[in-house]
N, C-alpha and C positions, 0 to 999 in steps of 0.2 A: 504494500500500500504506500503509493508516495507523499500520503499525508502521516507517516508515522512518524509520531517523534517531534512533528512539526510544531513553534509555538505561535499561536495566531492569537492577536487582540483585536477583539470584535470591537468594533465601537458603532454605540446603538444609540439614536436622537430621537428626539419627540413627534414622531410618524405616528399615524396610526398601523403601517406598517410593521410598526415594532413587536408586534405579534407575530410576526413571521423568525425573528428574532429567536427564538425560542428552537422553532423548529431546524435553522443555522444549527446553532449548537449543538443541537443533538447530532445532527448530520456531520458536522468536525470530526465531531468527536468519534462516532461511529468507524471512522475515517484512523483514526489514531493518532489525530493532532490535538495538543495540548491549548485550550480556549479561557483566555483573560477576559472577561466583561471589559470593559469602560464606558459609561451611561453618562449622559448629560442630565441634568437636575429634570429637565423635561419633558425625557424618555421614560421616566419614572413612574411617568401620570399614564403612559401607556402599556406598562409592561413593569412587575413587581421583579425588584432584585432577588426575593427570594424564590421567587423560579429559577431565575436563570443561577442564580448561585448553585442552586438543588441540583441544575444539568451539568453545569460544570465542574461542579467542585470545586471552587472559590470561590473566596469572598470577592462580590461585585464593588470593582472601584466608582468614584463618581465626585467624590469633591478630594481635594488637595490634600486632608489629612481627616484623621477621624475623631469627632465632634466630645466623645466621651473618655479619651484615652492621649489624644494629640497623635498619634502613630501617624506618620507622613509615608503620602503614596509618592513614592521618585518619578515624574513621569519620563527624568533623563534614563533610571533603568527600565525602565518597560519600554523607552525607546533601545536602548541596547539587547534587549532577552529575546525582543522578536523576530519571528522569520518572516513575517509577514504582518499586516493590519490590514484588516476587512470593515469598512464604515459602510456597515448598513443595518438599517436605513438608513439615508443622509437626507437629511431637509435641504429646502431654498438656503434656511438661514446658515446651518451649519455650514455648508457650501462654500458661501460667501465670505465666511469668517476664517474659514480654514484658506481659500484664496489671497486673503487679505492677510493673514498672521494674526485677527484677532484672537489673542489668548487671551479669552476670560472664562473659561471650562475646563477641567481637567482631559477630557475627550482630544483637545484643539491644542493643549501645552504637548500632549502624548504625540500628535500627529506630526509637531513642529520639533520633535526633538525623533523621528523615528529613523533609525538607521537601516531599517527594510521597504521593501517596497511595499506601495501601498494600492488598497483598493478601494473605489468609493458606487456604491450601489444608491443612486439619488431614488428618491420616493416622494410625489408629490402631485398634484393639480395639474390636468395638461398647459391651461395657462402660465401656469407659474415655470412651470419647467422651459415650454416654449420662450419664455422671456428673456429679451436682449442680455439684462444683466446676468441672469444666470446659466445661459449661453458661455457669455464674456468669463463671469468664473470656472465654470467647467473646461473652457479653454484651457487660461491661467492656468490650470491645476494639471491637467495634460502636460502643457509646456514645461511643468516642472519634473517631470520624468513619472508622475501619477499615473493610474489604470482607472476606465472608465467602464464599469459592467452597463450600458445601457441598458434604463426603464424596459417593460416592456409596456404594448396597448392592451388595453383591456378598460370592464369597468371600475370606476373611481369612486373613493369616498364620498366625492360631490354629487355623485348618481351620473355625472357626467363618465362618457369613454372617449379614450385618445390614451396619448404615452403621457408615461407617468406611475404608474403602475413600477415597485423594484419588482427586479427580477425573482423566477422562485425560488427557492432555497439550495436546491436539487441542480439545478443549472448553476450557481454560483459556488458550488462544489466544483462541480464539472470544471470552471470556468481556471478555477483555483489549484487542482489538479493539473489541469494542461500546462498552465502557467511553471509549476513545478520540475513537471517533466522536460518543456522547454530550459530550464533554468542550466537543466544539467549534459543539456546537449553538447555543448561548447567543452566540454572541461577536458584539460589537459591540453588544450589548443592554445595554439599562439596567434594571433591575429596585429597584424602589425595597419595602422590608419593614419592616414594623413589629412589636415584640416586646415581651413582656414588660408588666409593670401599671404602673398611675400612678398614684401619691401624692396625693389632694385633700387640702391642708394645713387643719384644724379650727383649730391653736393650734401653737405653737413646738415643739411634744414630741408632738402627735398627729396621725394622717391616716388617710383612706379610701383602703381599698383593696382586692386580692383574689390570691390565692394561685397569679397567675400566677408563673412560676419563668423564664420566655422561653425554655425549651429548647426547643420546636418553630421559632420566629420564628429561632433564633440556628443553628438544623439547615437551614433554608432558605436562612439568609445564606451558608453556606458552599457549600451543593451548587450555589447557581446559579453563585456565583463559580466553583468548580471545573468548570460547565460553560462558562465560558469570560465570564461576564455582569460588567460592573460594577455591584456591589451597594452601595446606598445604606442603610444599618440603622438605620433610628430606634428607640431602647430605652428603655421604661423604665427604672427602677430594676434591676438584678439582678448577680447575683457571675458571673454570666459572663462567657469572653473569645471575641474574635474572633481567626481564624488566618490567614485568607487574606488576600492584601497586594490583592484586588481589592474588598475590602469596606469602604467606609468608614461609619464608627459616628458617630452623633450621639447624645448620650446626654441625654435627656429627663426632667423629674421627673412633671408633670401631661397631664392630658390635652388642655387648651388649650395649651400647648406643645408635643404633637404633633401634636395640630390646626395650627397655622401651619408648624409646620417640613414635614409631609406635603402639606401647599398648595403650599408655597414647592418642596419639591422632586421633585411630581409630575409637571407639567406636561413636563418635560426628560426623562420616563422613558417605554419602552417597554410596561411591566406593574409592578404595584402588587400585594403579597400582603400583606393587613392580617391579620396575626397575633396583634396587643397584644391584650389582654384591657384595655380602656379601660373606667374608673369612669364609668356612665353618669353620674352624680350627684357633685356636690361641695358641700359646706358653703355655705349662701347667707352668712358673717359668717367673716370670718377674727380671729380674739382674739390682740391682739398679744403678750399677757400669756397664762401661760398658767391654766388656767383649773380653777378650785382646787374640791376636792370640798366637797358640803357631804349631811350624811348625812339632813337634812330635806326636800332638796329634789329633786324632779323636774326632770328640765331635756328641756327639747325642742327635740330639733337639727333646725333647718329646712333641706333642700336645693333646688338648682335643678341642672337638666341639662345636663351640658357639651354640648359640640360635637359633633356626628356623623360622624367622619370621613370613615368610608365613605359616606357621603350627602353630605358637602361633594365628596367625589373623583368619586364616579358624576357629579355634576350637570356639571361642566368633562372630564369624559373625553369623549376624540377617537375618532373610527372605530378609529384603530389603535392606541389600546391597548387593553389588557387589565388588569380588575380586580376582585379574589380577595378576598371577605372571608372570615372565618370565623362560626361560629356554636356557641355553646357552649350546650348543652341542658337541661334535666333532665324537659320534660313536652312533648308535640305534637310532638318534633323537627321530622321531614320538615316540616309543615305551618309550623312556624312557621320553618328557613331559606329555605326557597321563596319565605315573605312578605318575607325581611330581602332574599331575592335580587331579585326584583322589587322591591319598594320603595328599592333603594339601586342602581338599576341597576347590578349588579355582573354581569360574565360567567359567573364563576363563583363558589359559596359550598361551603364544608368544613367539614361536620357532625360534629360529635362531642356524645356523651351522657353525661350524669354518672352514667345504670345500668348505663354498658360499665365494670367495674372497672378494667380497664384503660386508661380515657385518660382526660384531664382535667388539672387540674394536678398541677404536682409529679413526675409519673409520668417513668418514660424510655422508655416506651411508647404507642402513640395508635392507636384504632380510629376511623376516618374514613369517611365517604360524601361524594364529591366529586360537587356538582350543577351541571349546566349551564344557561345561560339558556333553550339550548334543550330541556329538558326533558332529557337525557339524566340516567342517575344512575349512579355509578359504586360500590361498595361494597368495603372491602377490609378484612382479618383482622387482627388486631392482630401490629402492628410496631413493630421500635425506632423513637424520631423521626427519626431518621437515614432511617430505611427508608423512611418515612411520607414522610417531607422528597421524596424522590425519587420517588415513587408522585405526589407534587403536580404536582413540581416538570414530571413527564412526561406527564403528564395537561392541564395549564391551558398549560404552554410552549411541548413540545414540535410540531414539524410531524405531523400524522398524513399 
């Protein structure tokens, strides 16, 4: 059973859904995973802690310490003891609070201090659900590396039907399970990625570059590590961080310095996913001084081409690995990753276009078509990079 052994904190809000809550727990546990309550003052009104104490066999948490004794709940170690957190039900409210960082519940301190992944089962009013703002946070919460069990439709507390409805109990087992199973797919793999743009230095105060942001490269670093992979992350330039303790980051300024450093630490890796956005071109004359306007004059910056990564990596790759470049578009797509994929012997290449409004840089969104050497194409709807990240990550990695 891959939930044996497993320690899950449920965290339960003031739904009326919170009656399903019950049947969770049993279902965990049945499962062989070890289940913490955590309940909002709220939830209380919907569902008695000593039920669910009774299913789990602990004492249900719920405020900061206890009223008759002082005993304090750490919610820094119940962020550390779990292997996972499952919030459900989740209200509008708690939603948005948890989006936001407001900690004024012991449910919302646990979820901002938790060092596993987490999952959030919303339960609520079609209205309410459908609503821009809680849209907007369920985004936010996505963007933060979060899991989203989609409502299901059906009918509503309000006599009304539409989505909004959490999922059943049974299916978010299911859902938590796969999840598992996926986790440990990766392990023992080395996965080496590269993210983010690269600086070509013109003069001391100027450089070539391009409006990578490394959110996709930096969404890949984490899901393979969270499926179990030691990840290797060469970065450009960018204000992002890394979270997972299996991801080690080298942080890069040019593209000839990720050039040798993706040399240097290919060869000891299993699969390769080139994600940087690398300046084909840099400055042929670096100006020590920097280099001063003059309003009469034209000046003509000559460039040469750096190094081709992916074309240095294809040429030394071995039978057994595997290697992913991307390809960023704006005219021929198809035809012209198809040529980057055969010409850089890559396995696989991931196409995205600069007339999908939705992906490209900057975005926190990405529409991709993942192409295989062997001709396969695979096309998929605009997702967060998170989402994307894992749609890759299961598609080039994963065993079929």
């Amino acid at each position: 059973m891959i939930l044996q052994g497993k320690k899950i904190i449920l965290g339960i809000t003031g739904s009326i859904a919170a009656y399903k809550a019950a049947y969770l727990c049993r279902a965990l546990i049945k499962k062989g995973a070890e289940v913490q309550v955590v309940i909002t003052p709220a939830g209380k009104e919907f569902i008695t802690p000593v039920t669910l104490s009774a299913l789990t066999g602990k004492p249900v948490i719920s405020e900061f310490f206890t009223a008759n004794d002082g005993t304090w709940h750490s919610h820094v170690d119940l962020g550390l003891w779990a292997d996972l957190m499952l919030i459900a039900p989740a209200t509008a409210a708690t939603i948005g609070k948890i989006a936001n960082g407001i900690a004024d519940n012991m449910l919302i301190t646990t979820f901002l201090s938790m060092k596993a992944p987490v999952f959030i089962a919303p339960a609520m009013d079609l209205d309410m659900y459908a609503h821009p703002a809680t849209q907007d946070n369920l985004e936010r919460l996505k963007s933060y590396g979060n899991y989203l069990i989609e409502p299901a439709e059906g009918f509503l507390a309000s006599k009304l039907e539409g989505k909004g409805r959490m999922e059943e109990p049974d299916t978010i087992v299911r859902i938590i399970e796969s999840f598992f199973e996926r986790q440990e797919t990766l392990s023992k793999k080395k996965i080496l990625i590269t993210a983010g743009p690269t600086y070509e230095k013109l003069d001391p105060v100027r450089y070539i570059s391009n409006y990578s942001s490394g959110k996709m490269g930096f969404a890949l670093a984490e899901v393979c590590a969270e499926r179990g992979a030691e990840v290797i992350l060469i970065s450009g330039p960018v204000q992002l961080k890394t979270h997972h303790p299996r991801i080690r980051r080298i942080d890069v300024e040019s593209a000839t310095e990720m050039h040798r450093e993706a040399l240097s630490c290919f060869p000891g890796t299993d699969a390769a996913i080139l994600c940087a956005a690398v300046a084909d071109y840099k400055p042929a004359l670096f100006f020590e001084n920097k280099l001063k306007r003059n309003d009469n004059e034209t000046r003509v910056l000559d460039l040469v081409t750096n190094p081709d990564i992916a074309a240095s990596l294809g040429e030394i790759k071995s039978k057994k690995q595997i290697l992913c470049g991307f390809a960023l578009e704006t005219d021929n797509e198809l035809s012209n990753a198809k040529g980057k994929l055969k010409k850089k012997n890559l396995d696989f290449i991931v196409l995205n276009s600069l007339k999908d409004k939705d992906a490209g840089f900057q975005k926190d969104t990405n529409k991709i078509t993942v192409i295989a050497a062997d001709g396969e194409i695979t096309d998929f709807p605009v997702k967060s990079k998170r989402e994307v990240a894992e749609d890759i990550v299961t598609t080039i990695l994963q065993p079929k």
